[in-house]
C-alpha positions as CSV (number, residue, x, y, z in Angstrom):
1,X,38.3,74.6,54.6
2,X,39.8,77.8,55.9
3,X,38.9,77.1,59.6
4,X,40.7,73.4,59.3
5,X,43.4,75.2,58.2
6,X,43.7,77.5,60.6
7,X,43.3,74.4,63.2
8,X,46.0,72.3,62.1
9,X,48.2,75.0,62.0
10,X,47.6,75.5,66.1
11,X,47.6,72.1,66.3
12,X,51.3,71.8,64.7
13,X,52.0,75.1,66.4
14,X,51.8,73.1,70.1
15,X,53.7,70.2,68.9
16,X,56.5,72.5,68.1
17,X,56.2,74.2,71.5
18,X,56.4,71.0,73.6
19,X,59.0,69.7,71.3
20,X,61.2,73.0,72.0
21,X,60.4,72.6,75.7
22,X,61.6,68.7,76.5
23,X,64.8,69.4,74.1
24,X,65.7,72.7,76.9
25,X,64.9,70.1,79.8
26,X,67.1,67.5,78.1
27,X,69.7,70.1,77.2
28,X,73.0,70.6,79.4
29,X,73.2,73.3,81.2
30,X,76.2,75.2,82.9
31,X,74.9,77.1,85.7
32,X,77.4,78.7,88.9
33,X,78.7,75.9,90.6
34,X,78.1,72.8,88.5
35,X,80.6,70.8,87.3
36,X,82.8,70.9,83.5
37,X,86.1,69.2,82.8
38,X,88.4,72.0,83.6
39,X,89.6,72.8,80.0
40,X,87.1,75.8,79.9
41,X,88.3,77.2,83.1
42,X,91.8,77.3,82.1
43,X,90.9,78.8,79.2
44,X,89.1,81.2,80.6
45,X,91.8,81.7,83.1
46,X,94.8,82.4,80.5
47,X,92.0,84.7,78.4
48,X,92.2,86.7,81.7
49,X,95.8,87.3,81.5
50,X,96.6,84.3,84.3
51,X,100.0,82.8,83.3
52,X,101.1,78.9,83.8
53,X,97.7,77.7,83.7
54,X,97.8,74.2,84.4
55,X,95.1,71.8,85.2
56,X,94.5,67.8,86.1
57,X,91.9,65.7,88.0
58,X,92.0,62.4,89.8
59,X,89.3,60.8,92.3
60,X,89.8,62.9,95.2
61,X,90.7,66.2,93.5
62,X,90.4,68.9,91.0
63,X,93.7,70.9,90.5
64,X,94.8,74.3,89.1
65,X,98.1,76.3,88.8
66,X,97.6,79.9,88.3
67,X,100.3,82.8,88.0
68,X,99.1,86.6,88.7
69,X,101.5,88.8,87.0
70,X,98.8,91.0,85.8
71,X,97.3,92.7,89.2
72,X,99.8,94.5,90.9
73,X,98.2,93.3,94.6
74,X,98.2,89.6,94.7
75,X,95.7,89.3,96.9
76,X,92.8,90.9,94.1
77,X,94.3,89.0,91.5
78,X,94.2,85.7,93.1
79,X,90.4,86.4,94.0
80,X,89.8,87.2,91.1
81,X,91.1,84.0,89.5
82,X,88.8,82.0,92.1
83,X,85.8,84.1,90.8
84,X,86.2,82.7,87.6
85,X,87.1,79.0,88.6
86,X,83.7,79.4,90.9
87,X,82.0,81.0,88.4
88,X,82.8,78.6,85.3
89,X,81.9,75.3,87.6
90,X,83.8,73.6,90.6
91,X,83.9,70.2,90.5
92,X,81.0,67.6,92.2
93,X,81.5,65.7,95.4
94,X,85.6,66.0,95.3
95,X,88.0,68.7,96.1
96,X,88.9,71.7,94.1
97,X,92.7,73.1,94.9
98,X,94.8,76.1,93.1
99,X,97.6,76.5,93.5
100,X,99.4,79.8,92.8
101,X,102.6,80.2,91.7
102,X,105.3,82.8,91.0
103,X,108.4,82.2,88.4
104,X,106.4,79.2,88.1
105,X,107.5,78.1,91.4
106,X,104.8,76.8,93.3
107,X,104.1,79.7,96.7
108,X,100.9,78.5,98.2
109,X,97.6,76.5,98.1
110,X,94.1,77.4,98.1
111,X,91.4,74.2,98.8
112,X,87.8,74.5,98.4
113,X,86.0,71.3,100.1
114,X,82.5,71.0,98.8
115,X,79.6,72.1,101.1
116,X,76.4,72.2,98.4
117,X,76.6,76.3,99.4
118,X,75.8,78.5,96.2
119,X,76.6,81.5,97.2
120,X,79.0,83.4,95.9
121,X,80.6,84.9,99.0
122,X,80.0,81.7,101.1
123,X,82.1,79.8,98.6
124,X,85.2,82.5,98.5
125,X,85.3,82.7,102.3
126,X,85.2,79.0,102.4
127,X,88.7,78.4,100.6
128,X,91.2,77.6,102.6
129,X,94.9,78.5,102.1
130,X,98.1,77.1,103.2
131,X,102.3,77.0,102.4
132,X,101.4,73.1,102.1
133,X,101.1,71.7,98.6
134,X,100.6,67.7,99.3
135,X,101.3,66.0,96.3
136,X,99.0,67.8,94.2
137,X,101.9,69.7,92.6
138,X,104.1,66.3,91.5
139,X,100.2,65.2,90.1
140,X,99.6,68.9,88.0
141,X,103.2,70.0,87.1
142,X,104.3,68.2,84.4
143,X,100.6,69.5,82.4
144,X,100.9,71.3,79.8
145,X,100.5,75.1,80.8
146,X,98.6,77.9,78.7
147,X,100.5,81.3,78.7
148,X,103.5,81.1,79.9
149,X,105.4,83.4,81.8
150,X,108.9,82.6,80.0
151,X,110.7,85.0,77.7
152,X,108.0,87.9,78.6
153,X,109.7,90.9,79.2
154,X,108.7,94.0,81.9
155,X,110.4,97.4,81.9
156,X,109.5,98.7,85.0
157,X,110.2,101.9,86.3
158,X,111.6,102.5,89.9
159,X,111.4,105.7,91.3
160,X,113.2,106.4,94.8
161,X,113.5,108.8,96.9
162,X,116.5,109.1,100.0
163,X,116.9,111.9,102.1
164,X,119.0,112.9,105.3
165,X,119.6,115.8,108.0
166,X,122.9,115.8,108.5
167,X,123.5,119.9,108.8
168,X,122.3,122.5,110.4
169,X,121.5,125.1,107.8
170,X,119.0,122.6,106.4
171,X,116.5,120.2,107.2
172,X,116.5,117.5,104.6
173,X,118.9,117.0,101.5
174,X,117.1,114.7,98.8
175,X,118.0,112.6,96.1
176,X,115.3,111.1,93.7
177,X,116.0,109.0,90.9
178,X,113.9,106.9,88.3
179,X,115.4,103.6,88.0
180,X,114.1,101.4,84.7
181,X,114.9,97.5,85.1
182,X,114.1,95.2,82.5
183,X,113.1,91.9,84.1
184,X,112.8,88.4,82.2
185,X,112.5,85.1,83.2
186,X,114.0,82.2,80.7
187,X,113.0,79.3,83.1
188,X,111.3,78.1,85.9
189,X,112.4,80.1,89.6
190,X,114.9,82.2,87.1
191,X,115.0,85.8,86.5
192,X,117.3,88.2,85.3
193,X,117.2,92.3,86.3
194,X,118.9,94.8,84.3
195,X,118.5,98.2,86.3
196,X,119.9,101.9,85.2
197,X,119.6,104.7,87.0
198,X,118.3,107.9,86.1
199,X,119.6,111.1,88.5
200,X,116.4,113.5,88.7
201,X,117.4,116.0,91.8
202,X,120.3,115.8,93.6
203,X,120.6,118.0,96.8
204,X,123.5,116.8,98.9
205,X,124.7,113.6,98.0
206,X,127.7,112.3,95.9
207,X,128.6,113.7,92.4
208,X,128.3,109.8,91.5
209,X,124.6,109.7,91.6
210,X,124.2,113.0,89.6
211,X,125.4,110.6,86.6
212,X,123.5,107.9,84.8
213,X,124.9,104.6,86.1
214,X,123.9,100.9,86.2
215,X,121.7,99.8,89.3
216,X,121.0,95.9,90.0
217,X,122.3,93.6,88.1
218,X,121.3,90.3,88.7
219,X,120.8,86.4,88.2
220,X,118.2,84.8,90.6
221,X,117.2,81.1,91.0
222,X,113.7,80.4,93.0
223,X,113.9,77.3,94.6
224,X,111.2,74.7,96.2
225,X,112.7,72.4,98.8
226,X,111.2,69.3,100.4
227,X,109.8,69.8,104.0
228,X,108.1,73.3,103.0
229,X,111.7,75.4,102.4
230,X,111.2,77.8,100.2
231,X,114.8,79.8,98.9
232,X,116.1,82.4,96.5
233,X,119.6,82.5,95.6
234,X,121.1,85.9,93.9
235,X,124.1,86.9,92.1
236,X,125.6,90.0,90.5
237,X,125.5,93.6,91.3
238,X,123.2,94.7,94.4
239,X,122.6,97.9,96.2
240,X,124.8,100.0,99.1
241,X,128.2,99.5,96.4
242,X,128.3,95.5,97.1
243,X,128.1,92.3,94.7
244,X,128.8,89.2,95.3
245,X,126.4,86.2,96.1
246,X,123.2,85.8,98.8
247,X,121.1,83.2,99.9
248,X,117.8,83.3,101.5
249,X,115.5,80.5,103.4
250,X,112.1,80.6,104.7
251,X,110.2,77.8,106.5
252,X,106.9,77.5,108.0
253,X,106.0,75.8,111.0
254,X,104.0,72.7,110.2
255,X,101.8,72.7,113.3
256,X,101.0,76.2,113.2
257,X,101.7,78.3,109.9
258,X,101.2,81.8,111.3
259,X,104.9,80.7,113.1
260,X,108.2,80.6,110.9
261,X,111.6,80.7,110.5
262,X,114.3,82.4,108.0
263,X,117.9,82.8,107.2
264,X,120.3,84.4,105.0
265,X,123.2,84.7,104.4
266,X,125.5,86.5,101.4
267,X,129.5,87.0,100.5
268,X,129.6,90.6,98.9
269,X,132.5,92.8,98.3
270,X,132.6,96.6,97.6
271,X,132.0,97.6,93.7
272,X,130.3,101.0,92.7
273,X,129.8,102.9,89.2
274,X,131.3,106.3,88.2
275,X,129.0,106.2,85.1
276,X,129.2,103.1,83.3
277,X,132.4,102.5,84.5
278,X,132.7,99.9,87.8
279,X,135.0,100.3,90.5
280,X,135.7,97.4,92.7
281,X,137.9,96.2,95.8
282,X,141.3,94.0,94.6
283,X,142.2,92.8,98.3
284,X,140.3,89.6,100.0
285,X,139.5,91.6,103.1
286,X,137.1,93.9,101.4
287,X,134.7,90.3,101.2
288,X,132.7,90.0,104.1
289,X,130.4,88.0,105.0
290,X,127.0,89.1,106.6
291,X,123.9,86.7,107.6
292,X,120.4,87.2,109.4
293,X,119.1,84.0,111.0
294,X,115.1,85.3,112.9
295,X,111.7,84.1,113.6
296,X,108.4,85.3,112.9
297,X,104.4,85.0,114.0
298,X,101.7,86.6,111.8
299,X,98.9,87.8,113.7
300,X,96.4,87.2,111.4
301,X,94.0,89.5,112.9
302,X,95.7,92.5,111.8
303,X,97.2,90.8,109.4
304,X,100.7,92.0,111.0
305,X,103.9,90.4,111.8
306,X,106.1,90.5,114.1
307,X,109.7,89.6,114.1
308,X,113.3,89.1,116.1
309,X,116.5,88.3,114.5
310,X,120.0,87.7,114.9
311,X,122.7,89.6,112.3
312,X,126.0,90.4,111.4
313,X,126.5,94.0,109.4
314,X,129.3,95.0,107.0
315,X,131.8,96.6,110.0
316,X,131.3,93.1,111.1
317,X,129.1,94.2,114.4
318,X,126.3,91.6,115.3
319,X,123.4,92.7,116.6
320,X,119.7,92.1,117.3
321,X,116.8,93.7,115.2
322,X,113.0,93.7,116.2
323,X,110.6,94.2,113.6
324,X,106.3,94.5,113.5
325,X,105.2,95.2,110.0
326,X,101.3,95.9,109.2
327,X,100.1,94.8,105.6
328,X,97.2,96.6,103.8
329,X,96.0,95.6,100.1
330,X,97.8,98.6,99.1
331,X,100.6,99.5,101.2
332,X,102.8,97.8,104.3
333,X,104.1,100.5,107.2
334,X,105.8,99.3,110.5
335,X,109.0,100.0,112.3
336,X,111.8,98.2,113.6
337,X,114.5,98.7,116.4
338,X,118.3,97.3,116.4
339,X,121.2,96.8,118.6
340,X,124.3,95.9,118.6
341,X,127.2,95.6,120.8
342,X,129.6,97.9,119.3
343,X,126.9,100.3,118.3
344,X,124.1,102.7,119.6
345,X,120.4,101.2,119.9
346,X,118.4,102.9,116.3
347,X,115.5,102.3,115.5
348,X,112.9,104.3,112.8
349,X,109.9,102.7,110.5
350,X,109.5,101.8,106.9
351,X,106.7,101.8,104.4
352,X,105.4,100.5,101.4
353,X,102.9,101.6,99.0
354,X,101.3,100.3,95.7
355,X,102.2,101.9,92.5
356,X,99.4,102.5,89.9
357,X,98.3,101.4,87.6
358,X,97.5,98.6,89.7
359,X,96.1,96.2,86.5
360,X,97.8,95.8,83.4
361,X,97.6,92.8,81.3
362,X,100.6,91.6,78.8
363,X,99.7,91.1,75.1
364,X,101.4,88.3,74.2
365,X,105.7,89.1,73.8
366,X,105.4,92.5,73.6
367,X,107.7,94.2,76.3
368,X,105.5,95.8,78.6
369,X,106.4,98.9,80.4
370,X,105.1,100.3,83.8
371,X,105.7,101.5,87.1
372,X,107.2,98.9,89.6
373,X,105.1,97.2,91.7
374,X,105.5,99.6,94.9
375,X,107.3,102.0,96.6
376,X,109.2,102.6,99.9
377,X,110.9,104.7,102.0
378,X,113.1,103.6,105.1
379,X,113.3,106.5,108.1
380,X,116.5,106.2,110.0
381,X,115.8,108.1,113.4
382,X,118.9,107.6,114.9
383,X,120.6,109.1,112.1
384,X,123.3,106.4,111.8
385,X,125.5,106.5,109.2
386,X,128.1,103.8,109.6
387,X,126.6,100.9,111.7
388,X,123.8,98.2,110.8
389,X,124.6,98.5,106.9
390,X,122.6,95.5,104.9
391,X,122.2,95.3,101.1
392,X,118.9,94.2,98.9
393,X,119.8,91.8,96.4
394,X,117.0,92.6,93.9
395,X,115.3,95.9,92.3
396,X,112.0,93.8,93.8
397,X,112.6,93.1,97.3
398,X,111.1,94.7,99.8
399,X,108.6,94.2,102.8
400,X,105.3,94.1,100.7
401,X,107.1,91.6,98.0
402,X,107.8,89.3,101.4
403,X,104.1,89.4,102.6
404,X,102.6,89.2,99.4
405,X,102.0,85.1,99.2
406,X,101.4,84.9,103.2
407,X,98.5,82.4,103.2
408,X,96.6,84.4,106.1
409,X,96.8,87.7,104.5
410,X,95.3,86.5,100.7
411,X,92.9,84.3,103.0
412,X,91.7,88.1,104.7
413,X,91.6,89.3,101.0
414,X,89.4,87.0,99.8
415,X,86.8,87.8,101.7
416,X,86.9,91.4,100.4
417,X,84.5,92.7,97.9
């Protein structure tokens, strides 16, 4: 009796094994690179820290909107993002695109096409990325998005450092400052800076700048336009004692992206801050009006650009400025050279480098406070002091910010591990 027991028992004991094996073969099972609806990817996406997640699908393609405002080099955080779209499941026999955004503006296109690869690295290399959006963006825009970017506020801290040599008893006089900016953004393309500026050390400049006194102030729009124009248009208080308004244009060639084109131009009148008290110009002929109209090619190889343009300067000289600018993950160096008619030929180089920390997720509406995204210094080595003024029009621009959605240099990143 004890020995049929112990028989049955085995017995039952198999038919629970091969009953536990044909329910894992029948089972689903989500394994890199097979297929899910989407919905657990953007998820997983907005769980990250990605803002205006977005996605949709149709016959021909998969499609999702992400926004990095959590890695300070957009080329990482957009990688990343494709890690975990790869990772999570791209969809079978159709197209996958993302598209990345910034303000919720649409900047530029990644498409993977499918190639049965499973590799990992094989599949990041193999996204392509353009300016072009198709039609995908009038298909996924109107989706609902998961974290959104609106009403989330950044205090960012922006330290700067000028210098000159203007006399003989010493080499360099400096002025350093730490400049907090509160940013916010309370609609799509909008946001809104709030700069005030903090004297440190003060060795040879004006007795203005040894008091605390408002820095940028200013309204910006983003704009998308048809044919591939992308746009900014700024108001309010810039930099070099100016305010007034300024509108800037960029379009890619279609043929050829690594070729493009650009303009600006901006009305601006003199306005500066003894403390929190503004000073401004009464009469109509302290408005001028300056404008830059250039082209560009990215060498893609070195992920530099080169560029020659056309401008007008507050003294009203026009003149021609040559530019070749090298962008790294972390930093952007290059030089330029100018000349105008009524003016000496100057020339000098520039850099940029990325401030740490360089990752720093938002929780939820909770202001978050850090360093600004980079740093930079300008050297003048002609030592000019009155010709080839220009202004900035925001506490953000600068040559990394402009290179930082370039198709070819977040196509070199991805294939960085």
């Amino acid at each position: 009796m004890v020995k049929t027991f112990i028989d049955l028992k085995s017995s039952y004991g198999n038919w629970i094994k091969v009953a536990i094996c044909m329910l894992i073969m029948i089972a689903p099972v989500q394994v890199f690179g097979q297929s899910n609806d989407g919905e657990e990817t953007t998820k997983e996406l907005a769980n990250h820290g990605f803002e205006n997640v977005r996605w949709t699908e149709n016959d021909e393609e998969r499609i999702y909107t992400i926004e990095n405002n959590m890695y300070k080099a957009q080329g990482v955080g957009i990688a990343k993002a494709i890690d975990i779209i790869q990772k999570l499941g791209l969809p079978e026999n159709k197209k996958c695109k993302v598209i990345v955004t910034h303000l919720d503006v649409p900047e530029l296109s990644l498409t993977y096409e499918p190639t049965g690869a499973t590799d990992t690295i094989a599949e990041r290399r193999n996204w392509s990325t353009s300016y072009e959006l198709g039609d995908s963006w009038k298909t996924v825009k109107r989706e609902k998005k998961k974290n959104s970017s609106r009403f989330k506020v950044d205090i960012l801290v922006y330290p700067q450092l000028s210098y000159k040599n203007l006399i003989i008893t010493q080499i360099y006089q400096a002025l350093f400052t730490l400049n907090p900016a509160i940013e916010v953004s309370f609609w799509a393309g909008m946001k809104l800076t709030a700069q005030v500026i903090i004297p440190v050390y003060n060795d040879g400049y004006s007795s203005l700048e040894d008091k605390i006194h408002p820095g940028f102030i200013t309204l910006s729009q983003q704009f998308r336009l048809p044919f591939n124009i992308k746009g900014k248009a700024t108001i309010g208080g810039f930099n070099a004692d100016r305010y007034g308004a300024d509108l800037m244009l960029f379009r890619p060639f279609k043929f050829d992206e690594r070729f493009s084109l650009e303009g600006r131009i901006g009305i601006t009148s003199i306005g500066y801050w003894n403390g929190f008290h503004f000073h401004y110009a009464t009469n109509r002929d302290a408005w001028k009006v300056t404008w830059t109209l250039g082209a560009n090619f990215y060498w893609p190889r070195y992920n530099t650009e080169f560029s020659l343009k056309a401008e007008e300067y507050f003294l009203g000289e026009k003149g021609v400025k040559f530019e070749m600018i090298r962008n790294f993950r972390y930093a952007s160096v290059g030089f330029y050279a100018v000349k105008a008619k009524e003016a000496s030929s100057n020339g000098g180089f520039r850099f940029q480098i990325l401030l740490p920390p360089y990752k720093q997720k938002r929780h939820k509406y909770i202001p978050r406070v850090s360093t600004s995204y980079n740093m930079g210094i300008v050297y003048n080595a002609g030592n000019e002091r009155y010709y080839y003024k220009q202004y900035r029009s925001e506490s953000s621009e600068n040559i990394m910010d402009k290179y930082s959605f370039n198709p070819y240099f977040i196509k070199s990143e991805l294939s960085i591990y």
